[in-house]
Structures are given as structure tokens and as C-alpha cells.
PDB file with SEQRES, HELIX, SHEET and CRYST1 records, atoms N, CA, C and O in Angstrom:
SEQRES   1 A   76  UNK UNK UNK UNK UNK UNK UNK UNK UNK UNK UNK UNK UNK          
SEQRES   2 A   76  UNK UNK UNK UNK UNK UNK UNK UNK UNK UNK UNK UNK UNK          
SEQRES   3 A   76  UNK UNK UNK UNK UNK UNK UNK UNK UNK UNK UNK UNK UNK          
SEQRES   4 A   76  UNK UNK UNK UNK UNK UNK UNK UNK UNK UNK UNK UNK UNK          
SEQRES   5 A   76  UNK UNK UNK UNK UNK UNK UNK UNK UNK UNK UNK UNK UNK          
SEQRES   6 A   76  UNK UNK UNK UNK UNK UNK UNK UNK UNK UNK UNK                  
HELIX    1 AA1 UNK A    3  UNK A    6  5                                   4    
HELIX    2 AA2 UNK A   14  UNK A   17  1                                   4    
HELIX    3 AA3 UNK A   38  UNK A   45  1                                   8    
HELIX    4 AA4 UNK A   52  UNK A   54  5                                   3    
HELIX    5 AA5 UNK A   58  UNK A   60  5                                   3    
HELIX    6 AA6 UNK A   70  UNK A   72  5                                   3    
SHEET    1 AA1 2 UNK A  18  UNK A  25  0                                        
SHEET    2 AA1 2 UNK A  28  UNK A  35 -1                                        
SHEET    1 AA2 2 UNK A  68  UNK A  69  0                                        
SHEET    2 AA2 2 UNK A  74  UNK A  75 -1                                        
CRYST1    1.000    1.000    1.000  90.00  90.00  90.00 P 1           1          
ATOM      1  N   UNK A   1     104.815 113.050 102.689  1.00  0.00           N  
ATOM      2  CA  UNK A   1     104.565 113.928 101.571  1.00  0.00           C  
ATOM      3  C   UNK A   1     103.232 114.634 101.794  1.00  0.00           C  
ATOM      4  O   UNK A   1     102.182 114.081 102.120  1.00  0.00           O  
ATOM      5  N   UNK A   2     103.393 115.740 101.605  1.00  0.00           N  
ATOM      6  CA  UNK A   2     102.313 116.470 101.658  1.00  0.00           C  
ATOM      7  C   UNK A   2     101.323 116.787 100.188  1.00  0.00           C  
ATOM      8  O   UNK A   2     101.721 117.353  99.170  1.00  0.00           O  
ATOM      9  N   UNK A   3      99.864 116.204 100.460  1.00  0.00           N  
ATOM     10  CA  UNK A   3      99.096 115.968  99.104  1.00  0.00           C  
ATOM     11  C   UNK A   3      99.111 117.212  98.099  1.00  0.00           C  
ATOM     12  O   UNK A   3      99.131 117.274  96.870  1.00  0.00           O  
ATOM     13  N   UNK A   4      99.095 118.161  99.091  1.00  0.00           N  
ATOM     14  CA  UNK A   4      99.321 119.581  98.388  1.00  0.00           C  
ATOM     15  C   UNK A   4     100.203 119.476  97.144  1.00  0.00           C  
ATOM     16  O   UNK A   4     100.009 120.117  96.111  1.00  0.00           O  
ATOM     17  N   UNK A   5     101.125 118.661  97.337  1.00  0.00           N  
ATOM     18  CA  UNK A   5     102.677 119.094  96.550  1.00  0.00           C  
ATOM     19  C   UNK A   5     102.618 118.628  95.416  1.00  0.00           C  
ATOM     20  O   UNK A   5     103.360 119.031  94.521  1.00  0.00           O  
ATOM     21  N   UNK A   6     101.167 117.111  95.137  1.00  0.00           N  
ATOM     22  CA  UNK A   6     100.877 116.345  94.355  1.00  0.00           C  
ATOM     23  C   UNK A   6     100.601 117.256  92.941  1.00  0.00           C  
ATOM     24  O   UNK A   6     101.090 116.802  91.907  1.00  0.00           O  
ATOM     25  N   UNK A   7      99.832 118.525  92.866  1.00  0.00           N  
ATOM     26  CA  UNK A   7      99.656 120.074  92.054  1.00  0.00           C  
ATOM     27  C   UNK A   7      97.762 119.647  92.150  1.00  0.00           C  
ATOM     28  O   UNK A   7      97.167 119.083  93.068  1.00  0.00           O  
ATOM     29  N   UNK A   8      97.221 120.176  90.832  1.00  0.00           N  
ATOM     30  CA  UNK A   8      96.033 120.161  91.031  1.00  0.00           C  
ATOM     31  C   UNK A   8      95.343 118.534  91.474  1.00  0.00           C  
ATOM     32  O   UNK A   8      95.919 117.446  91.484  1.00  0.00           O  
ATOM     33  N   UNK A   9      93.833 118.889  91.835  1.00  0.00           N  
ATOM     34  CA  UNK A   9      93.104 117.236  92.361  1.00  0.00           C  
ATOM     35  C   UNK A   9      91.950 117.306  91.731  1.00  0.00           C  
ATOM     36  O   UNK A   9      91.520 118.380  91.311  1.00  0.00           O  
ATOM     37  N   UNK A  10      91.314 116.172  91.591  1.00  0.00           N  
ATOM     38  CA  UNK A  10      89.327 116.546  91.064  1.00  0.00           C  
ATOM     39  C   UNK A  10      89.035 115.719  92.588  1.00  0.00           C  
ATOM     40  O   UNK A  10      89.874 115.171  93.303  1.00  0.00           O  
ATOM     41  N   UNK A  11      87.869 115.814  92.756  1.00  0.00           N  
ATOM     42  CA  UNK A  11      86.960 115.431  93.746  1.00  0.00           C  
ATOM     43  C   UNK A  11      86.524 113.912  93.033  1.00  0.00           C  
ATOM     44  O   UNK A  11      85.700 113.888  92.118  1.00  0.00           O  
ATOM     45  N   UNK A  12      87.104 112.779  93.503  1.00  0.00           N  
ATOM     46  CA  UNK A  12      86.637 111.620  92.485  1.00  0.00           C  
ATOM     47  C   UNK A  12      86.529 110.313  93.479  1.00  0.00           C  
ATOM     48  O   UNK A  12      87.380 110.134  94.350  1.00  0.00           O  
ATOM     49  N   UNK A  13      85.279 109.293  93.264  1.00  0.00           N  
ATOM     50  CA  UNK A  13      85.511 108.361  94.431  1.00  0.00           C  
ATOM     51  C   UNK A  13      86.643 107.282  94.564  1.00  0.00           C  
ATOM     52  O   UNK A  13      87.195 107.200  93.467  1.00  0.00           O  
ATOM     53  N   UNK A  14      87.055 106.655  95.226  1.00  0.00           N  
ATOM     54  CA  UNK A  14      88.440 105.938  95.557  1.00  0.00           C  
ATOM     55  C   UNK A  14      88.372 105.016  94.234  1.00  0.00           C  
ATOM     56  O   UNK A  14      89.241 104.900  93.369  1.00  0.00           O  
ATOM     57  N   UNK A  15      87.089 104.381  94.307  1.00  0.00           N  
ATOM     58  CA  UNK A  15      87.511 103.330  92.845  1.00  0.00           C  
ATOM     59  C   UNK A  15      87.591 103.802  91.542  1.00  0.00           C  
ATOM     60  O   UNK A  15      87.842 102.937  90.702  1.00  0.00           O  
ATOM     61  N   UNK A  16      87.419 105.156  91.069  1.00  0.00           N  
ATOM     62  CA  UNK A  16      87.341 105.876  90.013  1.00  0.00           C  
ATOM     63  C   UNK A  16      89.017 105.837  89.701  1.00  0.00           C  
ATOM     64  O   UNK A  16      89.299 105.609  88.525  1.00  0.00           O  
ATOM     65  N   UNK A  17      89.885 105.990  90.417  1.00  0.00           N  
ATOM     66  CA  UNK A  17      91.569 105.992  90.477  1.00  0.00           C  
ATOM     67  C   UNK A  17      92.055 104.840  90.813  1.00  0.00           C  
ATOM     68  O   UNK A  17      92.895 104.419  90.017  1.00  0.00           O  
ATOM     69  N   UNK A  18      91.744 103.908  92.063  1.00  0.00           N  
ATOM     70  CA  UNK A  18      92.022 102.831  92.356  1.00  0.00           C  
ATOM     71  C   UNK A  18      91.450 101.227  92.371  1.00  0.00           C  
ATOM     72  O   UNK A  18      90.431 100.961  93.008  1.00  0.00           O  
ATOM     73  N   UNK A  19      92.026 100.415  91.785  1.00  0.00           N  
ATOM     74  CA  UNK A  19      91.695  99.529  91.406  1.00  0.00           C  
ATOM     75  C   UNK A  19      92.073  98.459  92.240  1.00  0.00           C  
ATOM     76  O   UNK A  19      93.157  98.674  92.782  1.00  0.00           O  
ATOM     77  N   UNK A  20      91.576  97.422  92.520  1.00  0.00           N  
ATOM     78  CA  UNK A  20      91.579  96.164  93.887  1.00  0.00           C  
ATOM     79  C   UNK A  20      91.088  95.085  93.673  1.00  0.00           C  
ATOM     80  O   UNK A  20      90.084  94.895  92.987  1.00  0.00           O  
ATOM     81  N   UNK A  21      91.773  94.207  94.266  1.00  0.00           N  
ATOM     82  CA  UNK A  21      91.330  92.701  94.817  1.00  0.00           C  
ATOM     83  C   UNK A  21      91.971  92.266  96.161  1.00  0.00           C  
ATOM     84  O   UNK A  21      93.099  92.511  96.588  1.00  0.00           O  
ATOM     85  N   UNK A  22      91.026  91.606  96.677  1.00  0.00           N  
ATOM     86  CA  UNK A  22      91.287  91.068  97.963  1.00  0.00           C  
ATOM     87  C   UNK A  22      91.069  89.350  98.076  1.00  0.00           C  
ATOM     88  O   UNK A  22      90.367  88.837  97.205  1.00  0.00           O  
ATOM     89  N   UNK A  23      91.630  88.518  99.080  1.00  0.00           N  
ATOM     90  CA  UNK A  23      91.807  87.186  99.579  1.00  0.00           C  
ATOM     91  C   UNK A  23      92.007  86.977 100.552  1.00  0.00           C  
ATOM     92  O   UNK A  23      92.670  87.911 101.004  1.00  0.00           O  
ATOM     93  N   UNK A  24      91.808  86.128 101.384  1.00  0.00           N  
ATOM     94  CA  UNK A  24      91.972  85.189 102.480  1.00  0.00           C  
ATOM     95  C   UNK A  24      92.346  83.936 101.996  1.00  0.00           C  
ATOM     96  O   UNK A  24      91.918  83.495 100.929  1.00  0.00           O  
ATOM     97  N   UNK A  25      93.496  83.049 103.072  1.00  0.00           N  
ATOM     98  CA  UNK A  25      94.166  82.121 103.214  1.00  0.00           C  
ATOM     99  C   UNK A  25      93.966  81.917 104.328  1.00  0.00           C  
ATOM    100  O   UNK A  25      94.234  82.875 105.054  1.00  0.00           O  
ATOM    101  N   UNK A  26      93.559  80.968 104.855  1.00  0.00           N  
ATOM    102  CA  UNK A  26      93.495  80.534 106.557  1.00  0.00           C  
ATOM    103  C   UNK A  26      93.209  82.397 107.337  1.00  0.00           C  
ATOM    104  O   UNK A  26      92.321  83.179 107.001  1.00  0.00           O  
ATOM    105  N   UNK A  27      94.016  82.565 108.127  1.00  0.00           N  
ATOM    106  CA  UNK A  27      94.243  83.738 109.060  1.00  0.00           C  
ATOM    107  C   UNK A  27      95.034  84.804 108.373  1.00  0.00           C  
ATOM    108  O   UNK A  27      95.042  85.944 108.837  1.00  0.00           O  
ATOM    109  N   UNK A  28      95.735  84.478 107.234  1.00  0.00           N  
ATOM    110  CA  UNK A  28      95.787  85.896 106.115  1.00  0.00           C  
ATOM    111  C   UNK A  28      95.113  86.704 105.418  1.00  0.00           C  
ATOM    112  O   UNK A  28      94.230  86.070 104.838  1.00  0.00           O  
ATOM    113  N   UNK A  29      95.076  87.840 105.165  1.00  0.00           N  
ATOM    114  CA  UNK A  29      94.062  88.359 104.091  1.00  0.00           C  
ATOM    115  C   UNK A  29      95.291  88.991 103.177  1.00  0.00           C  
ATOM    116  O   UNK A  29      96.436  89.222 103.565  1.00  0.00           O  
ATOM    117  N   UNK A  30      94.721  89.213 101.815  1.00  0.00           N  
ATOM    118  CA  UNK A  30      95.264  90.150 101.024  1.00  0.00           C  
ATOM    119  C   UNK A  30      94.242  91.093 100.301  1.00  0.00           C  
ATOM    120  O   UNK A  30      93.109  90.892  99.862  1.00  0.00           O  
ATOM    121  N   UNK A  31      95.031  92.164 100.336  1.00  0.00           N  
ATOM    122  CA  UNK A  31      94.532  93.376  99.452  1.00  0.00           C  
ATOM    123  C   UNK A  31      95.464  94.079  99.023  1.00  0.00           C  
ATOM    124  O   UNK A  31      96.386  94.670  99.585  1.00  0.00           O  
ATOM    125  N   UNK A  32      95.040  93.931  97.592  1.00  0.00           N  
ATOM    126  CA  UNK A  32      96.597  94.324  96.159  1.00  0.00           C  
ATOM    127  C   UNK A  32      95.297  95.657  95.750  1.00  0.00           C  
ATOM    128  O   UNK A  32      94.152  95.554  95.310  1.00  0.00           O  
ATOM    129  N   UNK A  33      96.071  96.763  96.110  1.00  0.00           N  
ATOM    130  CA  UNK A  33      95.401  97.811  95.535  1.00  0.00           C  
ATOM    131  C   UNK A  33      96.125  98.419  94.049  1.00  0.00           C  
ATOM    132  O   UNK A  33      97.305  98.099  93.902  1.00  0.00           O  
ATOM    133  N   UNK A  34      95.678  99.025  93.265  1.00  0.00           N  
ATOM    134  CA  UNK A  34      96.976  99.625  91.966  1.00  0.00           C  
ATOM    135  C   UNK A  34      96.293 100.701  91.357  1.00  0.00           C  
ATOM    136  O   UNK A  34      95.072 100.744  91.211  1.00  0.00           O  
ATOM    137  N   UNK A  35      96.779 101.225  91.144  1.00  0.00           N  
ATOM    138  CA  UNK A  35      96.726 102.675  90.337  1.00  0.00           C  
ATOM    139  C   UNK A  35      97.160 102.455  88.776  1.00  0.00           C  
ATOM    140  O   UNK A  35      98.097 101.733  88.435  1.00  0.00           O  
ATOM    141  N   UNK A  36      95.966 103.518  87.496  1.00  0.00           N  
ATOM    142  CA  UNK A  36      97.118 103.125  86.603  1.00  0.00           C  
ATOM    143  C   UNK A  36      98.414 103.830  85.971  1.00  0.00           C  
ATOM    144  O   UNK A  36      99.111 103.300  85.105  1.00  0.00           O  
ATOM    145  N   UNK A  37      98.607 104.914  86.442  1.00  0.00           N  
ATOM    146  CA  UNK A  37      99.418 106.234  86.202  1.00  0.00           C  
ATOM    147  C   UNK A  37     100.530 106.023  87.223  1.00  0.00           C  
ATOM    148  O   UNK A  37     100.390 105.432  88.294  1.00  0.00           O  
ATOM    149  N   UNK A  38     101.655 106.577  86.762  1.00  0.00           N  
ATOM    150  CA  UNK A  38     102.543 106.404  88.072  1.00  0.00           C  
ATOM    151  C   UNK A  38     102.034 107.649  88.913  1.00  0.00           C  
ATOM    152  O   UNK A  38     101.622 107.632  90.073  1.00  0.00           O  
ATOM    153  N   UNK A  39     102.154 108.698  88.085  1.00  0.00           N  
ATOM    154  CA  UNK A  39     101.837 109.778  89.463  1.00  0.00           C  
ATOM    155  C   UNK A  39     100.719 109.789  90.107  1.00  0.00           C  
ATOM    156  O   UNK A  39     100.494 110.703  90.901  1.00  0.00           O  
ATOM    157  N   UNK A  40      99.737 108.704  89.875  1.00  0.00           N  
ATOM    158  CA  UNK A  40      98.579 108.249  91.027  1.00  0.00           C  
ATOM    159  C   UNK A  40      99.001 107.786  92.259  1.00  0.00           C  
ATOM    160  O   UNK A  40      98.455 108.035  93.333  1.00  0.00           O  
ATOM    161  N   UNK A  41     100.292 106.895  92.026  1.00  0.00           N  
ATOM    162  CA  UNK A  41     100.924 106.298  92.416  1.00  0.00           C  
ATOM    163  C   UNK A  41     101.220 107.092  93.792  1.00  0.00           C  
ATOM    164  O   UNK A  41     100.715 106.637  94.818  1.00  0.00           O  
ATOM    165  N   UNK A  42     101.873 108.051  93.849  1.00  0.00           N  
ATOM    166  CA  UNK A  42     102.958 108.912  94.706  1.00  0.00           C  
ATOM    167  C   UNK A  42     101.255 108.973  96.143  1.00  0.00           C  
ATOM    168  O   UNK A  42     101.227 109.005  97.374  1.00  0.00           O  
ATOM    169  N   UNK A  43     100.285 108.961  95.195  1.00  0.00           N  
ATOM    170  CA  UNK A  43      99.460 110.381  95.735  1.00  0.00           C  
ATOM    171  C   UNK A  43      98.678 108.708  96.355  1.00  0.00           C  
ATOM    172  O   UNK A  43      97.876 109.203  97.148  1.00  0.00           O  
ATOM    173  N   UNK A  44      98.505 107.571  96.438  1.00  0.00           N  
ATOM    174  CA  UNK A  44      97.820 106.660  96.522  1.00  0.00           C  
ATOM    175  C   UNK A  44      98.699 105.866  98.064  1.00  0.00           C  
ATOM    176  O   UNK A  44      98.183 105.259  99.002  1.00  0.00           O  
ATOM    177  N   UNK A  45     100.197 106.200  97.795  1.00  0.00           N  
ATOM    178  CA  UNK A  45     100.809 105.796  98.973  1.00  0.00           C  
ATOM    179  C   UNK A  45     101.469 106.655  99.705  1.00  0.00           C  
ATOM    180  O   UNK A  45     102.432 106.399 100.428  1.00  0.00           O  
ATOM    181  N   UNK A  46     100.789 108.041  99.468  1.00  0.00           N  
ATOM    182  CA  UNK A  46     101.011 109.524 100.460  1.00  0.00           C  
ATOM    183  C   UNK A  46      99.456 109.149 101.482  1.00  0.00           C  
ATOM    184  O   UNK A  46      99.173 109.566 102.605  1.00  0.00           O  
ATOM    185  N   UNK A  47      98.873 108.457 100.800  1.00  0.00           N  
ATOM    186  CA  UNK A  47      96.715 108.582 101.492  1.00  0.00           C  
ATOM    187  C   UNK A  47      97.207 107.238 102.042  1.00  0.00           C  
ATOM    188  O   UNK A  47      97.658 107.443 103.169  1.00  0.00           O  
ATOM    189  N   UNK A  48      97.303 105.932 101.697  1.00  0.00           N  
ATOM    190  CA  UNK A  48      97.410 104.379 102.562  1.00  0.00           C  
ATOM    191  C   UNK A  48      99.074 104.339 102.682  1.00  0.00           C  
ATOM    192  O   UNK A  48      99.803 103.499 102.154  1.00  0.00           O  
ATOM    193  N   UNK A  49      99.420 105.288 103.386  1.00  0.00           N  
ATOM    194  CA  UNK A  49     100.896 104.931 103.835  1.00  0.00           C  
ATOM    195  C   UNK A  49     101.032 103.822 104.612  1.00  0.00           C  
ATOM    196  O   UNK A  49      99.939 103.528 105.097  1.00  0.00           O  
ATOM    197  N   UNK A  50     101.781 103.182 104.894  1.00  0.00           N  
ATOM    198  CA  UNK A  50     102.065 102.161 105.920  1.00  0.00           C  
ATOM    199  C   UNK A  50     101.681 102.353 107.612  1.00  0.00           C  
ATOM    200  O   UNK A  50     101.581 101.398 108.381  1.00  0.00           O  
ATOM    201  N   UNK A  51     101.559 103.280 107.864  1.00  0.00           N  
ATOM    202  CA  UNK A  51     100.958 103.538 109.132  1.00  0.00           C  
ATOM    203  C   UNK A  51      99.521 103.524 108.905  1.00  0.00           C  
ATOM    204  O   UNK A  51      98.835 102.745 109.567  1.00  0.00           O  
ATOM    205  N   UNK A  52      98.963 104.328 108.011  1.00  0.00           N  
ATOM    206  CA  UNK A  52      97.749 104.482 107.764  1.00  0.00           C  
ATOM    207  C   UNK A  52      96.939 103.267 107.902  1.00  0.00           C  
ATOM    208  O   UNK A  52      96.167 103.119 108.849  1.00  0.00           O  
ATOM    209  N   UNK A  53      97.140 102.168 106.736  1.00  0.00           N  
ATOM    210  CA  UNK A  53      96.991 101.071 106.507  1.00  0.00           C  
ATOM    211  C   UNK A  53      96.952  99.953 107.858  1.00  0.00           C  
ATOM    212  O   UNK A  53      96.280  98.922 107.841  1.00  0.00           O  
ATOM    213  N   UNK A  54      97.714 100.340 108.877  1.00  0.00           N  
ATOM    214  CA  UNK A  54      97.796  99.347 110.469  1.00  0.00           C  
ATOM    215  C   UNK A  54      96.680 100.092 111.193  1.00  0.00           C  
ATOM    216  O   UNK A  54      96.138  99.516 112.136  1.00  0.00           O  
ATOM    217  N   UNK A  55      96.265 101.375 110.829  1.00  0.00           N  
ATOM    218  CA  UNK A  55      95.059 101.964 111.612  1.00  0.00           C  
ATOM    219  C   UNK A  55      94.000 102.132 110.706  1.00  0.00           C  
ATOM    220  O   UNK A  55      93.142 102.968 110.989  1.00  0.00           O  
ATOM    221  N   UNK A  56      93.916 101.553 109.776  1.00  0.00           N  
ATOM    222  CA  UNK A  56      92.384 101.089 109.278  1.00  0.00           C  
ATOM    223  C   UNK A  56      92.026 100.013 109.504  1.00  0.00           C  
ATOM    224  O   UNK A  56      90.825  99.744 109.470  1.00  0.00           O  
ATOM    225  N   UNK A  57      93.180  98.880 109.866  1.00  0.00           N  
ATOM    226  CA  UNK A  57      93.065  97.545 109.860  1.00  0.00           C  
ATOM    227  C   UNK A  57      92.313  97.175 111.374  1.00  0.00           C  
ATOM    228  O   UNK A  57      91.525  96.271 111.652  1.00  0.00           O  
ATOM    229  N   UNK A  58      92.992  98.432 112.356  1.00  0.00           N  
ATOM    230  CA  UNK A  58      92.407  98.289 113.504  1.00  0.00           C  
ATOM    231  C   UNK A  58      93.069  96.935 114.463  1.00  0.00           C  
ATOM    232  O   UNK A  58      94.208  96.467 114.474  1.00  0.00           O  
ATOM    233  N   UNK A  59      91.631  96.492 115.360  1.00  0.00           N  
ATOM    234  CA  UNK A  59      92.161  95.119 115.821  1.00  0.00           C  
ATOM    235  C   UNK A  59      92.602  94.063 114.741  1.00  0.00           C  
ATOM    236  O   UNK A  59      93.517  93.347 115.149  1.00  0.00           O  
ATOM    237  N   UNK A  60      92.176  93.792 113.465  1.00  0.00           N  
ATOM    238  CA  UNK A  60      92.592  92.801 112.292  1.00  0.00           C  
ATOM    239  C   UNK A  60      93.959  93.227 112.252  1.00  0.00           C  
ATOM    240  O   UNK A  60      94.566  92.405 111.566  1.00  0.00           O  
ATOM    241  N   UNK A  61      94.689  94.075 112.641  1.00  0.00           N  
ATOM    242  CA  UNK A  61      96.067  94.096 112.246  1.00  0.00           C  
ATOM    243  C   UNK A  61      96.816  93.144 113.025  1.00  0.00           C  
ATOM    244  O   UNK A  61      96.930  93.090 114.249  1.00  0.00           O  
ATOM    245  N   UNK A  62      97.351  92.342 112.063  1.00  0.00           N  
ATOM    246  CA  UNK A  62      98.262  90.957 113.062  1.00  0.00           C  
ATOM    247  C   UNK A  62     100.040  91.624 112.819  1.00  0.00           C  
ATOM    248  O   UNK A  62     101.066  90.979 113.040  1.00  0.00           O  
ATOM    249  N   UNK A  63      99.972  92.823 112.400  1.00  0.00           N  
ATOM    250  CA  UNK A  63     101.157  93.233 112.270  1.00  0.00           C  
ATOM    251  C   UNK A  63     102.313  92.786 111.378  1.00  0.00           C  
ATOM    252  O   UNK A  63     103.504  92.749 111.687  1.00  0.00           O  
ATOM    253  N   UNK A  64     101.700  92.426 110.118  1.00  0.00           N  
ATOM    254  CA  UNK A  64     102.049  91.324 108.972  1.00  0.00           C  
ATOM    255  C   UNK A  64     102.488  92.790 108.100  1.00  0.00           C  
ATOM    256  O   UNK A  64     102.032  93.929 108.201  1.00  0.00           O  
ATOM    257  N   UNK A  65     103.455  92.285 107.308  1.00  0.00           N  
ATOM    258  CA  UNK A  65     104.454  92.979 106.561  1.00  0.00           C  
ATOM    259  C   UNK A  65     103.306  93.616 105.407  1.00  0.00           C  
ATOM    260  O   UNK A  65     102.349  92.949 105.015  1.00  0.00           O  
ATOM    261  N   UNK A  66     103.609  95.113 104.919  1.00  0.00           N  
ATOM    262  CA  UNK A  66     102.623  95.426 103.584  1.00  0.00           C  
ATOM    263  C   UNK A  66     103.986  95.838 102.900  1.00  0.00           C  
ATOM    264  O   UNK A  66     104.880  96.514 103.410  1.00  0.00           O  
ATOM    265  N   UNK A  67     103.955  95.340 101.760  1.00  0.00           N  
ATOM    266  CA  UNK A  67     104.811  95.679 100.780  1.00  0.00           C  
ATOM    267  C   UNK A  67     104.214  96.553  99.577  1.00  0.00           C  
ATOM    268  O   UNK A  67     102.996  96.617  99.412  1.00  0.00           O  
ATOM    269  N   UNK A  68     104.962  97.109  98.887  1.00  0.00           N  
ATOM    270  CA  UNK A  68     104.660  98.019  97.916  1.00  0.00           C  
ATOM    271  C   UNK A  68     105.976  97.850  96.601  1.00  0.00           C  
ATOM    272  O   UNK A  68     107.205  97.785  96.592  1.00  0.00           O  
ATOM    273  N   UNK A  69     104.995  97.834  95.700  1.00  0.00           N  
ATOM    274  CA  UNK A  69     105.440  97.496  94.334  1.00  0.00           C  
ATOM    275  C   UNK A  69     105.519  98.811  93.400  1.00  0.00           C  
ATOM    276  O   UNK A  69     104.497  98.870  92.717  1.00  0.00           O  
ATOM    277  N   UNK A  70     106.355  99.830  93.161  1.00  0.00           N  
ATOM    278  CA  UNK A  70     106.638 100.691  92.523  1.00  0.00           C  
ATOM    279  C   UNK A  70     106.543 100.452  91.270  1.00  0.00           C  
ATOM    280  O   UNK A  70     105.533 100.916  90.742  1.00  0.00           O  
ATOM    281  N   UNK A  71     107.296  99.851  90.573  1.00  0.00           N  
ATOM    282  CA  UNK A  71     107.295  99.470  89.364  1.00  0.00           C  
ATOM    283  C   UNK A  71     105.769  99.115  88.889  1.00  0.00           C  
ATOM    284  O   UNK A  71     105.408  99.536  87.790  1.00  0.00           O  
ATOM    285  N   UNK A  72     104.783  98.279  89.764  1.00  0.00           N  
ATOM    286  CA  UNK A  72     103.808  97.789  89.603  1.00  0.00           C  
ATOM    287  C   UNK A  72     102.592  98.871  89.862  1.00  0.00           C  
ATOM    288  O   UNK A  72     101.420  98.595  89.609  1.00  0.00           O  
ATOM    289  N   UNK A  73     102.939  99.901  90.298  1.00  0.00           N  
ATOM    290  CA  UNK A  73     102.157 101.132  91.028  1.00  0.00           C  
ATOM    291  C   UNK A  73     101.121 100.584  92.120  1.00  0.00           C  
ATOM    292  O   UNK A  73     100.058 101.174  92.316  1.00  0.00           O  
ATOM    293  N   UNK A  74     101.492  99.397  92.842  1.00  0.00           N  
ATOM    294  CA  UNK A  74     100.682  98.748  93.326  1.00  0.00           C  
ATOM    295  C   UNK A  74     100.964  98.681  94.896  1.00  0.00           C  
ATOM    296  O   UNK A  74     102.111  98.957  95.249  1.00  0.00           O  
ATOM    297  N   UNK A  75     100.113  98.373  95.780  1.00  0.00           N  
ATOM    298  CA  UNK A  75     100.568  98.125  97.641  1.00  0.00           C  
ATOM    299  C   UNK A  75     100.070  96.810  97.399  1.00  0.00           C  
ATOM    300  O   UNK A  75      99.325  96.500  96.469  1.00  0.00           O  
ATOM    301  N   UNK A  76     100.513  96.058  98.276  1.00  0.00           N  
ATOM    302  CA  UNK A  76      99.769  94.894  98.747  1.00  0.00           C  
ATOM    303  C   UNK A  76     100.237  94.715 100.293  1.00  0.00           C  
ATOM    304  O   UNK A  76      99.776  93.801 100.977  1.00  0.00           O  
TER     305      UNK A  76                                                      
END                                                                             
């Protein structure tokens, strides 16, 4: 999806829209990101798509499943 298509944007920092927590378990981590609007939503997993997300992770990527919660407007 192209962000364009999202219509107008403000200039705003990531936590101003997105909201987070993170964990570790042994050699797991989690990070549950969420939005509270759905149409944040569209525009939140157009920016940390699933590819995106394996190349921020870098070498930490153990290639572990990211799921995404629609209903929840949430990635984890």
C-alpha cells in the first residue's frame, strides 16, 4: 500500500500514534505495538510491514513468526 493513498498526514513522533510494550523470555522477545483508530491501523502496518520488521530486527532476527491482530489494531 502506498502511504499516499492513506489521504492527508501531520508530521507527529511514532509514540504520539503508537503505543507499545515489549518482553523477553529466555531467547524470545516481544513487541505488541497498537494503534488506537482503525485507520491508524492500515497506515501503521503499510510503515512495519512484515518485511520491514525482519530488517530492523537485523542480526536479532531468529526468523520467528510476527502476527498481526486486526481486530486488536495491534502487530506483535
Amino acid at each position: 500500500m502506498n502511504l499516499s493513498s492513506l489521504g492527508p498526514t501531520t508530521r507527529a513522533t511514532f509514540g504520539y500514534v503508537v503505543l507499545g510494550r515489549s518482553g523477553d523470555k529466555s531467547s524470545d522477545c516481544n513487541l505488541g505495538l497498537f494503534v488506537r483508530h482503525h485507520d491508524e491501523y492500515d497506515w501503521l502496518g503499510t510503515l512495519l510491514n512484515v518485511e520491514n520488521i525482519h530488517k530492523l530486527l537485523g542480526r536479532d532476527d531468529k526468523g520467528k513468526n510476527i502476527d498481526r491482530y486486526r481486530g486488536f489494531n495491534a502487530t506483535n
